[in-house]
PDB file of the backbone (N, CA, C, O) and the ligand in Angstrom, with CONECT records:
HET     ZN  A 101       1
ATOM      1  N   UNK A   1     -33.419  29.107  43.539  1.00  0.00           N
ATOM      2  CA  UNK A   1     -34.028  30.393  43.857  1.00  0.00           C
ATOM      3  C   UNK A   1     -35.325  30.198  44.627  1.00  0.00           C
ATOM      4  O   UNK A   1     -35.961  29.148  44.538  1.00  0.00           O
ATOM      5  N   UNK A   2     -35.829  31.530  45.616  1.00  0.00           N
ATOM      6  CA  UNK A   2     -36.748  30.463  46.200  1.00  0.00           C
ATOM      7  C   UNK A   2     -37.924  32.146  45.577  1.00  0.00           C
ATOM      8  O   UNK A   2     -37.681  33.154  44.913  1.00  0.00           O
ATOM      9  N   UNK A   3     -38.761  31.766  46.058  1.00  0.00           N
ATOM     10  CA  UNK A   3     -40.155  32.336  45.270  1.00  0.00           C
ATOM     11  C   UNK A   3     -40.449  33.468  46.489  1.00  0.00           C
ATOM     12  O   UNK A   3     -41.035  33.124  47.515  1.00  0.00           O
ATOM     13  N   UNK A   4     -40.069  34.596  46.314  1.00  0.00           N
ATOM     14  CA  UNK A   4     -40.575  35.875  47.111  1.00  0.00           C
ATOM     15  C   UNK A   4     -41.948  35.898  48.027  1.00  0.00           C
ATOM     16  O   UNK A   4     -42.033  36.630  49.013  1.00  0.00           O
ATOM     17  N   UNK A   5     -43.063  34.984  47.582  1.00  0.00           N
ATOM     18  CA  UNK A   5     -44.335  34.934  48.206  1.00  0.00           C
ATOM     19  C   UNK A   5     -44.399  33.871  49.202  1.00  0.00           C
ATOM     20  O   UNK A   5     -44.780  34.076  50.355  1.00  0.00           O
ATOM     21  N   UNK A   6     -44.027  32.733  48.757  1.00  0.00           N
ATOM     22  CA  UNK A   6     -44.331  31.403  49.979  1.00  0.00           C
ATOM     23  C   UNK A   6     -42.962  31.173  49.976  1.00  0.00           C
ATOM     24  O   UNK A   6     -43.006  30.833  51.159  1.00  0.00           O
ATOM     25  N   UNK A   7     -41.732  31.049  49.693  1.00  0.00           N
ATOM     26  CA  UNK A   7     -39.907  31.162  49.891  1.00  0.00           C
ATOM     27  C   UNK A   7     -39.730  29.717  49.429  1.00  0.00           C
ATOM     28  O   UNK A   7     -38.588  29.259  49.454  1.00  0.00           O
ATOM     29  N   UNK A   8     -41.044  28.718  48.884  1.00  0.00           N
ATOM     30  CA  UNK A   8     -40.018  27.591  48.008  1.00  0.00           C
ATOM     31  C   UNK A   8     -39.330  27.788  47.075  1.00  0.00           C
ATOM     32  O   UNK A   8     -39.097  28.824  46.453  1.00  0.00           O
ATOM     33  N   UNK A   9     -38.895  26.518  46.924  1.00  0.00           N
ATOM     34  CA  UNK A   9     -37.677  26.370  45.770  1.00  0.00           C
ATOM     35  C   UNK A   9     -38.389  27.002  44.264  1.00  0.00           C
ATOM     36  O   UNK A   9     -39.434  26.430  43.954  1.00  0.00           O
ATOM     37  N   UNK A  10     -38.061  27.784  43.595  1.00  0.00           N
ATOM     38  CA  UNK A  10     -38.228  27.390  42.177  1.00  0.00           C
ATOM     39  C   UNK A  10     -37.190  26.719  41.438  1.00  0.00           C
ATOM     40  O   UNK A  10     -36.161  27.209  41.903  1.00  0.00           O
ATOM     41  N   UNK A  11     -36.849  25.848  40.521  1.00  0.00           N
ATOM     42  CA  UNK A  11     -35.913  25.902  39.728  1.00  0.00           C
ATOM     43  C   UNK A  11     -35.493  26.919  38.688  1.00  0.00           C
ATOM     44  O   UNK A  11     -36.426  27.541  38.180  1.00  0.00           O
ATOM     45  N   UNK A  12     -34.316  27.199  38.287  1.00  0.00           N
ATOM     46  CA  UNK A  12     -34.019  28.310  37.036  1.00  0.00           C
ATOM     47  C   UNK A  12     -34.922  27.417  36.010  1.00  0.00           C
ATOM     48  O   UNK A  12     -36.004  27.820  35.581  1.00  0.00           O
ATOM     49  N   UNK A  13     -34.421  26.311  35.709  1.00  0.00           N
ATOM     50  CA  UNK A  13     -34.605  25.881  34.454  1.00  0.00           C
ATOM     51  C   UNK A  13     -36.270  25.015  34.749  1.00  0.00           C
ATOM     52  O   UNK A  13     -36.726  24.097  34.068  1.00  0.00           O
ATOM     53  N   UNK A  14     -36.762  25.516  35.683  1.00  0.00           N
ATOM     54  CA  UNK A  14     -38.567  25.176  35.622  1.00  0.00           C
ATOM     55  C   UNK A  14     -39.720  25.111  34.371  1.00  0.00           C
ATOM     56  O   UNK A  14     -39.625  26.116  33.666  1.00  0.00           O
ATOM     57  N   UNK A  15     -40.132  24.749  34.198  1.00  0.00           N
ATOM     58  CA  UNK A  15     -40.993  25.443  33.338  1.00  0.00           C
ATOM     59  C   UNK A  15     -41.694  26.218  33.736  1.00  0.00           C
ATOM     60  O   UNK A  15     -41.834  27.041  32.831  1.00  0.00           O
ATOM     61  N   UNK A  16     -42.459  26.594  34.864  1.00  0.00           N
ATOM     62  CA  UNK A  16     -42.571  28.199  35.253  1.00  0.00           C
ATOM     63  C   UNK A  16     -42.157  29.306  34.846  1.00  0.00           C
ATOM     64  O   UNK A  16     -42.896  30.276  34.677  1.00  0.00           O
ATOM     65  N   UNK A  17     -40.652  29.297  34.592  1.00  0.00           N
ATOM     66  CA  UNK A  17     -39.468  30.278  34.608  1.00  0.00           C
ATOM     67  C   UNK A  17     -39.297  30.320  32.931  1.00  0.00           C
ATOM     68  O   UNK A  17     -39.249  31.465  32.482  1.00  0.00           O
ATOM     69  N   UNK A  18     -39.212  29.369  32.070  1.00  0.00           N
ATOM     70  CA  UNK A  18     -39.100  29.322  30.859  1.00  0.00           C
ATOM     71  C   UNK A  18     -40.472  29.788  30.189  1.00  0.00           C
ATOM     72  O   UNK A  18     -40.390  29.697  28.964  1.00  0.00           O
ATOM     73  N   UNK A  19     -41.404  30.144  30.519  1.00  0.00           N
ATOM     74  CA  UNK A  19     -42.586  30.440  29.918  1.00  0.00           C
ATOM     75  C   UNK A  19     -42.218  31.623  29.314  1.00  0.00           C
ATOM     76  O   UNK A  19     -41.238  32.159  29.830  1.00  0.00           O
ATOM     77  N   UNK A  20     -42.844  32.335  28.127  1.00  0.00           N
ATOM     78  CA  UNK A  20     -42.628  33.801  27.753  1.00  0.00           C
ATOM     79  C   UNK A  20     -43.217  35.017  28.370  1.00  0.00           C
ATOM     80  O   UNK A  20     -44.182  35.098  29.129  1.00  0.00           O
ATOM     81  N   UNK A  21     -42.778  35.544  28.099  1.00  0.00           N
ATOM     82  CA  UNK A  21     -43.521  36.572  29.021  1.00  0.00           C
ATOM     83  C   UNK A  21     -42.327  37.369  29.773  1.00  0.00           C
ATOM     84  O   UNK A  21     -41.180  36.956  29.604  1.00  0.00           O
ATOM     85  N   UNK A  22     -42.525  38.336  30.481  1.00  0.00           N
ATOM     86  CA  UNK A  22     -42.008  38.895  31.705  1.00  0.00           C
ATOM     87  C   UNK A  22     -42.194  38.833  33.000  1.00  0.00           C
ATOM     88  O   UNK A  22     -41.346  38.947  33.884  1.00  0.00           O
ATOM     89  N   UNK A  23     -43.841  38.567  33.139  1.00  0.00           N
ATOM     90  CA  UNK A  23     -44.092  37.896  34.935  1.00  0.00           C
ATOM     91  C   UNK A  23     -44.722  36.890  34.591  1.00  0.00           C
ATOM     92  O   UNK A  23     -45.739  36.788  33.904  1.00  0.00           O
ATOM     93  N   UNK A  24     -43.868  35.862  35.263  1.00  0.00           N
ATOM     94  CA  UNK A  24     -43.919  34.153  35.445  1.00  0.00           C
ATOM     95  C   UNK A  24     -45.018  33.834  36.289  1.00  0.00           C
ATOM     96  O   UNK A  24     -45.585  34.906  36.502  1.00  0.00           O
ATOM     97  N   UNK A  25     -45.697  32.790  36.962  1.00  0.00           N
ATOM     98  CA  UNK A  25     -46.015  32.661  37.997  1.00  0.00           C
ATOM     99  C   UNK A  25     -45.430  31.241  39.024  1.00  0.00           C
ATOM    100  O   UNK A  25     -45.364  30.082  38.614  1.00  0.00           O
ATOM    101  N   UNK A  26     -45.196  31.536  39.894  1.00  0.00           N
ATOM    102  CA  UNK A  26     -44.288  30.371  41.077  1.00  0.00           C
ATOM    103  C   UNK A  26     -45.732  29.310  40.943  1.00  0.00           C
ATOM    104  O   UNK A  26     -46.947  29.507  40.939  1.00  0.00           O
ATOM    105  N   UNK A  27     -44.642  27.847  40.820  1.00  0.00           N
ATOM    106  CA  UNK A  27     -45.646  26.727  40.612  1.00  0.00           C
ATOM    107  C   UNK A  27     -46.248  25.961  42.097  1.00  0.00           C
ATOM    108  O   UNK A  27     -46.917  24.976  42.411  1.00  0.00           O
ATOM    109  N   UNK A  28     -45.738  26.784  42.569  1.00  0.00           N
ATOM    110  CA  UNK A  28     -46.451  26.253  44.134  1.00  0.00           C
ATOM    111  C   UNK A  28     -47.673  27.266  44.746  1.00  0.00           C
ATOM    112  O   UNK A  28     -48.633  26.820  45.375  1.00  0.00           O
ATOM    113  N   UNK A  29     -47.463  28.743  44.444  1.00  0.00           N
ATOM    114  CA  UNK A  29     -48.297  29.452  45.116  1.00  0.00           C
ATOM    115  C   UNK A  29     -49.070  30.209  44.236  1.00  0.00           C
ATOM    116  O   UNK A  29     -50.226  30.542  44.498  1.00  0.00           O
ATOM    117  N   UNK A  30     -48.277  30.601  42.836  1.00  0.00           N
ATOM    118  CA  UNK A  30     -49.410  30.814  41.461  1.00  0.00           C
ATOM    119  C   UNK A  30     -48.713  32.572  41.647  1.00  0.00           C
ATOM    120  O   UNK A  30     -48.632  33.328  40.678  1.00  0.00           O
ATOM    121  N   UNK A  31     -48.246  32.985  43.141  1.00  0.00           N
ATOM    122  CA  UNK A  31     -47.864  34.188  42.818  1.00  0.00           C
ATOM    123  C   UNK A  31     -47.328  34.932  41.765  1.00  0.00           C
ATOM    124  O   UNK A  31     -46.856  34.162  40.928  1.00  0.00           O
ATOM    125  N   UNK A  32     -47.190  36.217  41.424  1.00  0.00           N
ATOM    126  CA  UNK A  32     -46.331  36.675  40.302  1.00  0.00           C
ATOM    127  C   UNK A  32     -44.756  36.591  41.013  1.00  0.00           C
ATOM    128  O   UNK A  32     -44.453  36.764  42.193  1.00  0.00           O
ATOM    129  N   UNK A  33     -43.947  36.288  39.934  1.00  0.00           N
ATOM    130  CA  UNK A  33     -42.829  36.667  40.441  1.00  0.00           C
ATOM    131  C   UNK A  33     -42.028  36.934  39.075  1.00  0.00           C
ATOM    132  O   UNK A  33     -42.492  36.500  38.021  1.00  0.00           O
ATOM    133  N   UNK A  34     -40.841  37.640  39.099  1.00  0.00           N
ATOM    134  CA  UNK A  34     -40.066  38.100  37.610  1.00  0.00           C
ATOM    135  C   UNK A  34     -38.709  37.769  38.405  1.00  0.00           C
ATOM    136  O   UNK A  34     -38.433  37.761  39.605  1.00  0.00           O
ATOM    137  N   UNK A  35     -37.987  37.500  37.248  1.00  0.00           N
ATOM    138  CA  UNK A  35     -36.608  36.959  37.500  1.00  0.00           C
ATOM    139  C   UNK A  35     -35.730  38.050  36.815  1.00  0.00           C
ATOM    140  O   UNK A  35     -36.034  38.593  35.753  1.00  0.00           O
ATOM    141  N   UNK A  36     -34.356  38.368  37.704  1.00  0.00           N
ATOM    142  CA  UNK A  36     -33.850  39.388  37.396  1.00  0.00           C
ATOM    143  C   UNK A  36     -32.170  38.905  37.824  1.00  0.00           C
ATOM    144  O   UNK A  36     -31.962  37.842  38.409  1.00  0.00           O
ATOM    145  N   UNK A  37     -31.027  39.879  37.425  1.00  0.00           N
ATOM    146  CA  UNK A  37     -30.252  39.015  37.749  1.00  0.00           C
ATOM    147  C   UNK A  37     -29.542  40.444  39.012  1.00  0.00           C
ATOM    148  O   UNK A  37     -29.730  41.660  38.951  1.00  0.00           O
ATOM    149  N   UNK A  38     -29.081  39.983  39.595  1.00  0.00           N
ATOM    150  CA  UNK A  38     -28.791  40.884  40.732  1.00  0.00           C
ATOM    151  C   UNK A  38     -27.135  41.023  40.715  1.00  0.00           C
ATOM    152  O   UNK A  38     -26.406  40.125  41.134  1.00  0.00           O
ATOM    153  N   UNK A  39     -26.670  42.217  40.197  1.00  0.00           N
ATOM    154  CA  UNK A  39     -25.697  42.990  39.863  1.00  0.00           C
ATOM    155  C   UNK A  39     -24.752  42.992  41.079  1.00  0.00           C
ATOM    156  O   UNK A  39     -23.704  42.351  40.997  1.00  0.00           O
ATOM    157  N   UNK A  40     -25.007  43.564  42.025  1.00  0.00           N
ATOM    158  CA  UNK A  40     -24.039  43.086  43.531  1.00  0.00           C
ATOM    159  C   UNK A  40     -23.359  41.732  43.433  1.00  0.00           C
ATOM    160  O   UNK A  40     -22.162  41.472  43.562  1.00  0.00           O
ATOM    161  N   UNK A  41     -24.357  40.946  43.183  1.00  0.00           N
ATOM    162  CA  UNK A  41     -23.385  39.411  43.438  1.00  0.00           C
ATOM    163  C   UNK A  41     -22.713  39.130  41.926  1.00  0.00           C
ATOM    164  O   UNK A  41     -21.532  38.787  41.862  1.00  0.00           O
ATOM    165  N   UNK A  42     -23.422  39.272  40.862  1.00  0.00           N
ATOM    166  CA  UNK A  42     -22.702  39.190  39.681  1.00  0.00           C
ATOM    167  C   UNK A  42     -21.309  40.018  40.245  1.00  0.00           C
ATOM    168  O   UNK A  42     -20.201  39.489  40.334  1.00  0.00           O
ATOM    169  N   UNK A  43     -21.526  41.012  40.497  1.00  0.00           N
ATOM    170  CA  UNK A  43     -20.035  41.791  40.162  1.00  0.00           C
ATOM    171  C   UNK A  43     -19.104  41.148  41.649  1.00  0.00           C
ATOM    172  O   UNK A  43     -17.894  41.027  41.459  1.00  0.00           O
ATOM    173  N   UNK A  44     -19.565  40.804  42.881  1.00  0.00           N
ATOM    174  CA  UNK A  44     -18.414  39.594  43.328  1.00  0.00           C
ATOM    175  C   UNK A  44     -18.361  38.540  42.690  1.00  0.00           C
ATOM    176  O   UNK A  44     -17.190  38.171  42.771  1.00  0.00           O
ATOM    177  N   UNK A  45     -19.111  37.605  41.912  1.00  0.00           N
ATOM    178  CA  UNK A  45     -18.428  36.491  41.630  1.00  0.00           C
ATOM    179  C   UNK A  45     -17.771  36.663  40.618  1.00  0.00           C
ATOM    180  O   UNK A  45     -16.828  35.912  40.869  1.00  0.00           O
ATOM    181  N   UNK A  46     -17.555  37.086  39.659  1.00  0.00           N
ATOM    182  CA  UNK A  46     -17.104  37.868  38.559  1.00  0.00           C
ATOM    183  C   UNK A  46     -16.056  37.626  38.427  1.00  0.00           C
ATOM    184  O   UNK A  46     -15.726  37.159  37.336  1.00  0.00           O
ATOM    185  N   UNK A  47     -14.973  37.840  39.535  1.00  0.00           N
ATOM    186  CA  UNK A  47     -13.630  38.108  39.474  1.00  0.00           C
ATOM    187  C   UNK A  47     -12.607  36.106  39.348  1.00  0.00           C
ATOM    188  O   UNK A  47     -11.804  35.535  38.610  1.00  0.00           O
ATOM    189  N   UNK A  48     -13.612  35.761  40.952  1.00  0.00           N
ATOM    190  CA  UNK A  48     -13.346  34.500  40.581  1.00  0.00           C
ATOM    191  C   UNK A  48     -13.529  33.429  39.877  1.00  0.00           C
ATOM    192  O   UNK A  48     -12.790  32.450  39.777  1.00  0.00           O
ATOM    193  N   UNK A  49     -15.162  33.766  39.088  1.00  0.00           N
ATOM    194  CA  UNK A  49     -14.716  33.290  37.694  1.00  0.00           C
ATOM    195  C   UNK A  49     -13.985  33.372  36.834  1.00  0.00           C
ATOM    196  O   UNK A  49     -13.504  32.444  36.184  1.00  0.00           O
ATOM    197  N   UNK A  50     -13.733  34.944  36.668  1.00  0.00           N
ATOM    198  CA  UNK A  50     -12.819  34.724  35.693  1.00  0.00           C
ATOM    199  C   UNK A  50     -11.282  34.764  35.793  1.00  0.00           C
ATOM    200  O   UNK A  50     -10.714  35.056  34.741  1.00  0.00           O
ATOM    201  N   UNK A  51     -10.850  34.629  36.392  1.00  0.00           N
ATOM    202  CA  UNK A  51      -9.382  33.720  37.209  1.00  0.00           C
ATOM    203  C   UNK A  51     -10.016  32.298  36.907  1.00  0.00           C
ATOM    204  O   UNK A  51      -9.338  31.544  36.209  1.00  0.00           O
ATOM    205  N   UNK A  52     -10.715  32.047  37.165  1.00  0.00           N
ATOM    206  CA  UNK A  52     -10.959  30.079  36.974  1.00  0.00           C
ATOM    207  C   UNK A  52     -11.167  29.794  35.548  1.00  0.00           C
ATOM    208  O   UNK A  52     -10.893  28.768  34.926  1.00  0.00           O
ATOM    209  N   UNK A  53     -11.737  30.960  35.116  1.00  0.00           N
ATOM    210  CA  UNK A  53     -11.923  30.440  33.354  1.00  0.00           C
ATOM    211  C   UNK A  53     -10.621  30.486  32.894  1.00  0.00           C
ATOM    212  O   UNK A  53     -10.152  29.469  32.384  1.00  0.00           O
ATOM    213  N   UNK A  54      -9.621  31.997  33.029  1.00  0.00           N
ATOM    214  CA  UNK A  54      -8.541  31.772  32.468  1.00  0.00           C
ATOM    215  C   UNK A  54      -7.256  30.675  32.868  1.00  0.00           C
ATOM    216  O   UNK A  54      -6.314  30.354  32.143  1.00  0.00           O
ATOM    217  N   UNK A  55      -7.602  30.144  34.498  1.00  0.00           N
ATOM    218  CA  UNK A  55      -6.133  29.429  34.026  1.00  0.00           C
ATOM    219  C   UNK A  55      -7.009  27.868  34.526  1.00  0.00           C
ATOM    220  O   UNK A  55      -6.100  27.041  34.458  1.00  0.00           O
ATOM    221  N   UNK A  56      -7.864  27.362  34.827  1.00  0.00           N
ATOM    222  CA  UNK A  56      -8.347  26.433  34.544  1.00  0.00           C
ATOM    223  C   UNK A  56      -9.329  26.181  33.330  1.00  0.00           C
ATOM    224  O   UNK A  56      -8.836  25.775  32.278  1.00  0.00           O
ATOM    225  N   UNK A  57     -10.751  26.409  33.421  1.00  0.00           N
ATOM    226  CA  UNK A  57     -11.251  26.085  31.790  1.00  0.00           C
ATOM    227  C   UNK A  57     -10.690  26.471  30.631  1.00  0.00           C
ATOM    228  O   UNK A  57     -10.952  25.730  29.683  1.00  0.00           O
ATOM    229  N   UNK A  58      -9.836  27.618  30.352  1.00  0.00           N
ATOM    230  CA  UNK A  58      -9.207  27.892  29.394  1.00  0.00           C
ATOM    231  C   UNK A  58      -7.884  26.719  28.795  1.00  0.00           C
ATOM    232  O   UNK A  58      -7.464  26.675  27.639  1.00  0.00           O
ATOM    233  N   UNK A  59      -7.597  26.172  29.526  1.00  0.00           N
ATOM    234  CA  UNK A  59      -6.211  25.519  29.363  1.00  0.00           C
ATOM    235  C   UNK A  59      -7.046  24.377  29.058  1.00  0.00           C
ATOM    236  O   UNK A  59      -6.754  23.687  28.081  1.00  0.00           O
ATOM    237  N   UNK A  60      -8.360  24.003  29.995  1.00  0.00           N
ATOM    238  CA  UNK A  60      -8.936  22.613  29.341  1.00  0.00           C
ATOM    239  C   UNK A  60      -9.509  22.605  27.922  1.00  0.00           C
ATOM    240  O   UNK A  60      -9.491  21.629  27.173  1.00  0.00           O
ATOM    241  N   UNK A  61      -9.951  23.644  27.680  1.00  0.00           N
ATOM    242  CA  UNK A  61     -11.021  23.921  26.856  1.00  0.00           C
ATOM    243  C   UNK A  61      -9.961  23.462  25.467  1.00  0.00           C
ATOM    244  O   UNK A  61     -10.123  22.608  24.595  1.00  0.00           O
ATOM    245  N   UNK A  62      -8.642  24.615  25.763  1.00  0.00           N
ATOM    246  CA  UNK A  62      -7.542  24.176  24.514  1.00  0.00           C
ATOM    247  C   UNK A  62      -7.361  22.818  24.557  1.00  0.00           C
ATOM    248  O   UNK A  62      -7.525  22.254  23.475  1.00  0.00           O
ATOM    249  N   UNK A  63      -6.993  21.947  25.744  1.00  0.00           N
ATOM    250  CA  UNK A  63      -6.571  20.859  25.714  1.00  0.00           C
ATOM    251  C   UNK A  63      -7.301  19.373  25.007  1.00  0.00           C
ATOM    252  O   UNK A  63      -6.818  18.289  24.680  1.00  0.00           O
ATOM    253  N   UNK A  64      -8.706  19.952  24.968  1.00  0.00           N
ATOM    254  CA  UNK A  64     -10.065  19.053  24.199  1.00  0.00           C
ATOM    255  C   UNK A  64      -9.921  19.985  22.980  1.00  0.00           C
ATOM    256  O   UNK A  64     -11.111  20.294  22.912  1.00  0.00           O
ATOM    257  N   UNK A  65      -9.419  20.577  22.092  1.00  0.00           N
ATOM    258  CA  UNK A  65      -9.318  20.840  20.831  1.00  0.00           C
ATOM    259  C   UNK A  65     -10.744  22.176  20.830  1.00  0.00           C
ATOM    260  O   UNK A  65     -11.751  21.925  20.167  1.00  0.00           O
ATOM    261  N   UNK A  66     -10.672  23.180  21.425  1.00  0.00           N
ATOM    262  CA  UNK A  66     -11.729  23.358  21.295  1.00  0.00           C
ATOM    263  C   UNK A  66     -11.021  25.277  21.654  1.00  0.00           C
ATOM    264  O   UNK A  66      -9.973  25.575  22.229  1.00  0.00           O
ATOM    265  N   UNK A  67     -12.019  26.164  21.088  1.00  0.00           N
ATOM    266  CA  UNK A  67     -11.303  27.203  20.968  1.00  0.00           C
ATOM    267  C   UNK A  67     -11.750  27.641  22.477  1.00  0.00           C
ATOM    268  O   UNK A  67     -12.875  27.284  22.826  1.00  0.00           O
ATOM    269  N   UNK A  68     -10.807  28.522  23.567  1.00  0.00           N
ATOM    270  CA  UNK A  68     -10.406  29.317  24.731  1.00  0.00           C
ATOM    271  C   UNK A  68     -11.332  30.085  24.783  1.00  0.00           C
ATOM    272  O   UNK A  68     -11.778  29.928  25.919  1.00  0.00           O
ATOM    273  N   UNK A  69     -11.920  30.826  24.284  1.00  0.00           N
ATOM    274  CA  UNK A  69     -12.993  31.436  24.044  1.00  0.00           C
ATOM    275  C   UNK A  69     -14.667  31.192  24.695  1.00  0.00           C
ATOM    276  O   UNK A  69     -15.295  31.905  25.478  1.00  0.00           O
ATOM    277  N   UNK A  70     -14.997  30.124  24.138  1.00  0.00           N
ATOM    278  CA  UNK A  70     -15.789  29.317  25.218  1.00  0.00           C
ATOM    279  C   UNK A  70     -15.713  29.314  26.878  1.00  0.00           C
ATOM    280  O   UNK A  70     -16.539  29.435  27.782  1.00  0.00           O
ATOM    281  N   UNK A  71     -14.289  29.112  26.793  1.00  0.00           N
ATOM    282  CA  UNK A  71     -14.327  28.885  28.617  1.00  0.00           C
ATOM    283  C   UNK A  71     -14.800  30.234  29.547  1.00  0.00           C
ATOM    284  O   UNK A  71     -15.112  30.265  30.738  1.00  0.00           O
ATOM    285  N   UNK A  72     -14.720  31.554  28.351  1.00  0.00           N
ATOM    286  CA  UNK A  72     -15.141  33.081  28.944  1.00  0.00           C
ATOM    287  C   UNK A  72     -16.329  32.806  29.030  1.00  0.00           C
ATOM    288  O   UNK A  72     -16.880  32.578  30.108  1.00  0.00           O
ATOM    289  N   UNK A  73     -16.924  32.784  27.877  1.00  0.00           N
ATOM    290  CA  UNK A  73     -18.824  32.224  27.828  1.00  0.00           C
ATOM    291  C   UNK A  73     -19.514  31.714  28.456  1.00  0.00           C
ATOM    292  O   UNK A  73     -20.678  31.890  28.815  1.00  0.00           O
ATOM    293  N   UNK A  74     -18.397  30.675  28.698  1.00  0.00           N
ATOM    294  CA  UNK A  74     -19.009  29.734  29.747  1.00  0.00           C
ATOM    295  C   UNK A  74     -18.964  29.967  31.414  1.00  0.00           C
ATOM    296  O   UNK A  74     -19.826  29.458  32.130  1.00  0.00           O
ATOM    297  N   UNK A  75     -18.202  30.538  31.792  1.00  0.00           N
ATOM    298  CA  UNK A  75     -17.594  31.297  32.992  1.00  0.00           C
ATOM    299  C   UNK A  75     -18.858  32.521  33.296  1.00  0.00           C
ATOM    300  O   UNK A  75     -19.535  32.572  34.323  1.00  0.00           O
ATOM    301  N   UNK A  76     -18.969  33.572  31.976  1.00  0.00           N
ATOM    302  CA  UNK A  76     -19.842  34.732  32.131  1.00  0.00           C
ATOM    303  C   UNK A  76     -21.319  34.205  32.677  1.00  0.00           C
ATOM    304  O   UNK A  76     -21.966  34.641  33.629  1.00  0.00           O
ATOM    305  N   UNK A  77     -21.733  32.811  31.497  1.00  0.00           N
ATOM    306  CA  UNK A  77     -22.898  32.356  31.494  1.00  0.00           C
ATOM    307  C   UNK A  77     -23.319  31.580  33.171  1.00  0.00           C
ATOM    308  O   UNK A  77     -24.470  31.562  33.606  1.00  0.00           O
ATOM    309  N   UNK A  78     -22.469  31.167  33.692  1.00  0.00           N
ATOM    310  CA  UNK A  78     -22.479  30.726  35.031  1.00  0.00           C
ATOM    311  C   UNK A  78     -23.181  31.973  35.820  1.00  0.00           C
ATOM    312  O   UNK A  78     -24.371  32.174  36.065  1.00  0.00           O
ATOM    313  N   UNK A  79     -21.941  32.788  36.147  1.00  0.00           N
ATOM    314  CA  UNK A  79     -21.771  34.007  36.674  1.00  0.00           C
ATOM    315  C   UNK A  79     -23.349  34.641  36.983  1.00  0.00           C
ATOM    316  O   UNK A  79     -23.830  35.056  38.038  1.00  0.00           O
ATOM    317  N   UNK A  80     -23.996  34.522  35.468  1.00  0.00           N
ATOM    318  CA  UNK A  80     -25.262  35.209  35.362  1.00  0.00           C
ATOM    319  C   UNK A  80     -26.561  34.563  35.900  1.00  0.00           C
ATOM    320  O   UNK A  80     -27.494  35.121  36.479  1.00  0.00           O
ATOM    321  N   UNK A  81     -26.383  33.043  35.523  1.00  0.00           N
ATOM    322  CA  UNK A  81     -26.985  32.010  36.361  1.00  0.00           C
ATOM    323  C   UNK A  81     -27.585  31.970  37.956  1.00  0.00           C
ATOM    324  O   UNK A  81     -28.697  31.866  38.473  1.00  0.00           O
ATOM    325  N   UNK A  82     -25.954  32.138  38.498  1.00  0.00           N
ATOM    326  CA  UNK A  82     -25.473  32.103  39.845  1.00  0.00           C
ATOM    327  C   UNK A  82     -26.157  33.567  40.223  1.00  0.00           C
ATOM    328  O   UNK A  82     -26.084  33.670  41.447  1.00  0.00           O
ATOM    329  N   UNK A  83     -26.617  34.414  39.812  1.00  0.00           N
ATOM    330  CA  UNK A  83     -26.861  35.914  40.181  1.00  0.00           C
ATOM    331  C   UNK A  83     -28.640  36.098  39.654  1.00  0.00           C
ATOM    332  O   UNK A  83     -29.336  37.113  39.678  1.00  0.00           O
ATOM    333  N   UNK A  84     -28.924  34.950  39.282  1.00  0.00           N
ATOM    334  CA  UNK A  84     -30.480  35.541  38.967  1.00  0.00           C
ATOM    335  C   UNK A  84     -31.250  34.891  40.449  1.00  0.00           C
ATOM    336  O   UNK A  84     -31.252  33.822  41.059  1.00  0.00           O
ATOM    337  N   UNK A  85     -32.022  36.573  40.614  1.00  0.00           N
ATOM    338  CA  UNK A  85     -32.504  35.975  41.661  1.00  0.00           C
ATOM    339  C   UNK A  85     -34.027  36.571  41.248  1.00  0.00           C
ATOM    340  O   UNK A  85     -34.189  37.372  40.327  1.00  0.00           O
ATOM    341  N   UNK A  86     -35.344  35.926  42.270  1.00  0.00           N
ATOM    342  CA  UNK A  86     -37.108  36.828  42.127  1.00  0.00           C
ATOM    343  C   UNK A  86     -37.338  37.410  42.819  1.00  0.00           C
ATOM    344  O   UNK A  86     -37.289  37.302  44.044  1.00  0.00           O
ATOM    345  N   UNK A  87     -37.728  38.380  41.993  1.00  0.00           N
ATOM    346  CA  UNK A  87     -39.174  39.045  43.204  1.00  0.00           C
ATOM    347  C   UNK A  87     -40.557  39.270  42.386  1.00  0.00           C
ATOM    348  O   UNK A  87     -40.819  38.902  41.241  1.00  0.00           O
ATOM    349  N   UNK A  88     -41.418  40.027  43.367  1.00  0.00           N
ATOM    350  CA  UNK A  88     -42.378  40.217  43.354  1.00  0.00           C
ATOM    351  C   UNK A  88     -42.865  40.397  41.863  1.00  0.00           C
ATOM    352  O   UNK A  88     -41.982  41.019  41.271  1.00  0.00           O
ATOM    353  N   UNK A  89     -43.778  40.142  41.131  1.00  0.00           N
ATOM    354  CA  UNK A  89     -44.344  40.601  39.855  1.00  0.00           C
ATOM    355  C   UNK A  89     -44.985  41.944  40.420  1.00  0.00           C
ATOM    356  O   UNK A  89     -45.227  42.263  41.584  1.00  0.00           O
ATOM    357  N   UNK A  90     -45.148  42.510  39.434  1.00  0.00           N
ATOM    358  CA  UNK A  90     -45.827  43.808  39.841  1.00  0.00           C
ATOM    359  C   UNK A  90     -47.487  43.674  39.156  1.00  0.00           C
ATOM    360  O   UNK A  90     -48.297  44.587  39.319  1.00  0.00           O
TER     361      UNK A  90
HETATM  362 ZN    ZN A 101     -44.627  30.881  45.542  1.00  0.00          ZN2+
END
């Protein structure tokens, strides 16, 4: 993701981004920025995740002894990942 004020990289999993709170600040420029997940792209990738969870991770997930269920979770949890994007703190 890149940082609304100066457009570097942040990482999701930064410690910037993991701090508590609701407005973070970007570790390069100190700006505010809040992380949000952006609904447009969630709802395209959506579909082809979940076609890939059900007939690929699902079939693996059974095949390692492990309940089908997961592979949705895990599919959704991507999905949401893949769709968080920043902007501006207010
Ligand atoms: Zn910045």
């Amino acid at each position: 993701m890149e940082c609304p004020h100066c457009n570097k990289k942040v990482g999701l999993f930064s410690k910037a981004l993991n701090k508590m709170g609701k407005v973070k600040l970007c570790p390069h420029c100190s700006g505010e920025i809040k992380l949000f997940v952006d609904f447009k792209v969630a709802a395209i990738l959506l579909v082809p995740f979940v076609v890939l969870s059900l007939f690929v991770l699902k079939p693996l997930m059974i095949q390692l002894g492990l309940s089908g269920s997961i592979a949705t979770g895990l599919a959704t949890g991507i999905v949401i990942a893949l769709s968080m994007r920043l902007k501006k703190g207010s």
